[in-house]
N, C-alpha and C positions, 0 to 999 in steps of 0.2 A: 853345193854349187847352186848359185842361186843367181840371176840377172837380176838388178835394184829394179829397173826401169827405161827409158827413153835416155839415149845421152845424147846425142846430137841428131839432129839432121841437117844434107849438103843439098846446096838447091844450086841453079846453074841461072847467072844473070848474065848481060848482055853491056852491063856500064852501072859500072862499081859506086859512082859516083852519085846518079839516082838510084839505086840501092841502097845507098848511105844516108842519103836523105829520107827516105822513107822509113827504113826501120831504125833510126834516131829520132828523126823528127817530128815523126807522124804517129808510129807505135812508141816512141819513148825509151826504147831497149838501146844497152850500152855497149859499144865497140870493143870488145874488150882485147881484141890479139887481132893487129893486121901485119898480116906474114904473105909468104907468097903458098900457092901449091906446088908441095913436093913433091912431084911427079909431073909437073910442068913448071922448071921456075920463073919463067916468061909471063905466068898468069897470079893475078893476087886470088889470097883466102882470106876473106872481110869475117871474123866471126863476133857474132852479136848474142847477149848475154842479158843473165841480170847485173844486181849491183856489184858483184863479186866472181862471177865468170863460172858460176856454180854447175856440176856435171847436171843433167838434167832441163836445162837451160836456154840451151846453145841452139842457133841457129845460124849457118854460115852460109858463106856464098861464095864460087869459085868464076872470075870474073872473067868471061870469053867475049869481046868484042866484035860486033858482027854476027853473032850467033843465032840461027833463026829459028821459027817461036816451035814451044812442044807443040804437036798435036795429040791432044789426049785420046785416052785409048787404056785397053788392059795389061795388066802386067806393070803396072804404075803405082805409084805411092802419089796417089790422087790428093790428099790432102794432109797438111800441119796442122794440128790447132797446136796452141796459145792459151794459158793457163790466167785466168782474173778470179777477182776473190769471191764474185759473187753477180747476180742479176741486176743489181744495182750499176754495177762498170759496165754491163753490157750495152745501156742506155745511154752514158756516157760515151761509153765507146761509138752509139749510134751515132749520136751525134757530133762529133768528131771528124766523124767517118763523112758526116754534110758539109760540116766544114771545109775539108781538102777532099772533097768530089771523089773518095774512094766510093768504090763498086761494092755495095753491099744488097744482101736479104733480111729480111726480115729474122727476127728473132726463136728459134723452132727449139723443139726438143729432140737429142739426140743421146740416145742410152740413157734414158731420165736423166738428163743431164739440160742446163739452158745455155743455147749456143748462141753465136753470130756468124754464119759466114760471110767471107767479104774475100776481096782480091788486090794483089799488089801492081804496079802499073805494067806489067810483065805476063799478066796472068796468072802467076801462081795461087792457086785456091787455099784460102787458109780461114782458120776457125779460131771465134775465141768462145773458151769454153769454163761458163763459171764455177768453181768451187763449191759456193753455197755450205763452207761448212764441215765438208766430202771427208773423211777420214782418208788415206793412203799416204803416198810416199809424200817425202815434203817438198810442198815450194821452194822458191828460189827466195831469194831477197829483193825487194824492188829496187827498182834506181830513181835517181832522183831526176826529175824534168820537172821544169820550171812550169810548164802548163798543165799534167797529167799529176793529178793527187795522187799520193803515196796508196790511199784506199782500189784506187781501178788501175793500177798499173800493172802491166804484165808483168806475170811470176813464174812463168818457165812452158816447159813444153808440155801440152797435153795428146792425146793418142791422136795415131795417124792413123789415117787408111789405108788400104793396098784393094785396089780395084785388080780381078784378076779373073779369067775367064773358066778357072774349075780351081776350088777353094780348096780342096782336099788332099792336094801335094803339099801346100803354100801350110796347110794346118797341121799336117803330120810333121813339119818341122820344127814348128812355132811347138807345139807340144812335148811330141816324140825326142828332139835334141837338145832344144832349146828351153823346155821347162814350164813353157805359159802353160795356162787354165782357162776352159771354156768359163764366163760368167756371163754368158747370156747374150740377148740380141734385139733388134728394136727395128722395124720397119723402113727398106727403105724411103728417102723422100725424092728420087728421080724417078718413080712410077711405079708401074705395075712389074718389081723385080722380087729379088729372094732377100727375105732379111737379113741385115748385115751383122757378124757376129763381131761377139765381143770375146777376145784374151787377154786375161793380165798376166805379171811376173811382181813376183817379189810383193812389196805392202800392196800393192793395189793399188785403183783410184786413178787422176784421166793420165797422172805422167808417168803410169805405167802400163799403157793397153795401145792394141793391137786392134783394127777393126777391118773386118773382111768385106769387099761389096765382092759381090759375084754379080759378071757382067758378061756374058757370053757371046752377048751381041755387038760389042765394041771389036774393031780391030785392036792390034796393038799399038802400044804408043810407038811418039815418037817425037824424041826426050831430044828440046832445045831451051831456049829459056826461058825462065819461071819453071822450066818443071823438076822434080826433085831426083838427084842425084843417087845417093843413101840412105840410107835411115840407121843410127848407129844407139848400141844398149848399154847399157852402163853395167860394168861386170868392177868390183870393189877394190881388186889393189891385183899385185904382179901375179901373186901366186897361184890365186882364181883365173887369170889370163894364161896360166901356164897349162892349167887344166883344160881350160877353154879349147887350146890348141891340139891336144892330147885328144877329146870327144871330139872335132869335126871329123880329125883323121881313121880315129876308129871306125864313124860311123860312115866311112868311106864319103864323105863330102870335100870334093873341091873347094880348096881355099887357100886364101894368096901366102898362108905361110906368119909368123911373128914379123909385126913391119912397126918399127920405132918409128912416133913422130916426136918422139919430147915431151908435147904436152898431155899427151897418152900412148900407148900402147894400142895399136888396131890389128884386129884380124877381120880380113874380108873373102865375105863366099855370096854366090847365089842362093837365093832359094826358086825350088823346080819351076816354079813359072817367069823365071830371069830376076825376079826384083834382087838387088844391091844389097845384102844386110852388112855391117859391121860389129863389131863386138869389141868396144873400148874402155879401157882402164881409167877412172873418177882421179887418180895420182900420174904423176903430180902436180898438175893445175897448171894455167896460166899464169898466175903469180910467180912461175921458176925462174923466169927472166928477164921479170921487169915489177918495180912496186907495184901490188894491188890500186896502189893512189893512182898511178898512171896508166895500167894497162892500156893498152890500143893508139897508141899515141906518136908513136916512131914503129918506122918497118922493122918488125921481130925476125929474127931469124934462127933457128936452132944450130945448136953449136956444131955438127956438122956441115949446115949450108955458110954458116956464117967466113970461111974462107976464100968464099967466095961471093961476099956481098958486093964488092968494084963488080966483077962482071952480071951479078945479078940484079944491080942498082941501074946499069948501063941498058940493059935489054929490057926491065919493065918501064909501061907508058907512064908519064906524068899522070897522077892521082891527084885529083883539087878535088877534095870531101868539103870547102866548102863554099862549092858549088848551090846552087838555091833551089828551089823545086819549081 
């Protein structure tokens, strides 16, 4: 039993509609499944992909209206990076980033790796982080936008962070249950703090890693929009997830139980300083029901919810994705 890597993460936006604008238009990534959330079907789940909706990939968005801004703090999945193919895109990406007045820094290194942080209009913190090469798990396929060459285009997710105020529960799980490996660690860049570590799973490499800040002196969050929901691992097919479910319960950890969405298989627990983890199945994709050609294109709905798409079409707001920035 092995975790691949990174399969998704859920972030929490305030209007679906510039959110749609932004990570189409602006980042270039493809809509690939617009469904609602199953455990509020009154709210959409916008999920955005590469060319092919590949696990590893995904970044989605659970759309709350009204919803007021995170205050960041500990105990938080502080940041997303964003997978490009090299230091070459990052430049492009700078400049890009001048063009539609996104919020960015300058160009640093993080885990010997060459980043960009930058912000979406919501605040969510998010990193692009290049390749250069990197042997590990593999990218996504790019998507095709008309303005953003096939060369700098994002290729999936690379590690998040979990800012947290004592690393050592948060690690014994990442380790101890969950199977990652210490590979090392690289100086903060918010000051005078404790260096943030580094864990992967499975091949390695950025869309497989875990990165720890320890932050003692922050209060804890407080998660509104822009800020990140879950963070979910890519576990290979049914049977691995059956096992999955079998080791949380052993190792006496709370967790929500086998929960069918369709286009995966999730299980959800905390890890001891509150963060969200889930553990989701790569099968059987987004392509279950609807062409690959089309994906994201009409409101999806899983064969369960779908007998009740009249009342569930009735209670969600008018969505105009194309809305302008």
């Amino acid at each position: 039993m092995e975790l691949l890597g990174l399969h998704h993460v859920s972030i929490l936006t305030g209007k679906a509609e510039k959110n749609y604008q932004f990570f189409t238009k602006v980042l270039g990534m493809r809509l690939v499944k617009k469904t609602v959330n199953q455990d509020n079907t009154q709210s959409y789940h916008l999920f955005y992909a590469d060319g092919e909706g590949t696990p590893g990939t995904e970044v989605t968005f659970f759309d709350i209206p009204g919803l007021a801004r995170t205050h960041e703090g500990a105990s938080d999945i502080s940041t997303v990076s964003l997978r490009v193919k090299s230091t070459d895109s990052l430049h492009f990406w700078k400049e890009r980033f001048e063009q539609y007045g996104v919020e960015y820094e300058e160009i640093a290194k993080r885990a010997n790796r060459d980043t960009l942080a930058f912000k979406d209009y919501e605040g969510t913190r998010l990193l692009l982080v290049a390749d250069n090469g990197e042997k590990g798990v593999r990218a996504g396929v790019p998507w095709k936008c008309e303005d953003i060459p096939l060369e700098h285009a994002i290729i999936g997710l690379g590690p998040v962070t979990l800012t947290v105020g004592t690393p050592e529960p948060t690690v014994d799980v990442l380790t101890n249950i969950m199977g990652f490996r210490y590979v090392g660690s690289y100086p903060s860049l918010a000051g005078d703090h404790r260096d943030i570590l580094v864990y992967a799973t499975g091949e390695g490499g950025s869309g497989a890693e875990v990165h720890i800040e320890t932050r003692p002196d922050l209060p804890k969050v407080r998660l509104g929009r822009g800020g990140v929901h879950h963070v979910a691992f890519r576990v290979p097919n049914e049977e691995e997830y059956n096992k999955w479910a079998s080791r949380l319960n052993e190792n006496s950890l709370p967790n929500s139980g086998k929960v069918e969405r369709y286009y995966f298989k999730a299980l959800y627990f905390r890890e001891p300083n509150g963060i969200l983890f889930e553990l989701s199945t790569d099968t059987p994709g987004f392509a279950t029901d609807e062409p690959l050609e089309t994906m994201g294109q009409t409101l999806a709905l899983p064969p369960f919810l779908e007998p009740k798409r009249k009342e569930i079409e009735e209670k969600l707001r008018p969505l105009d994705l194309d809305e302008t920035l």
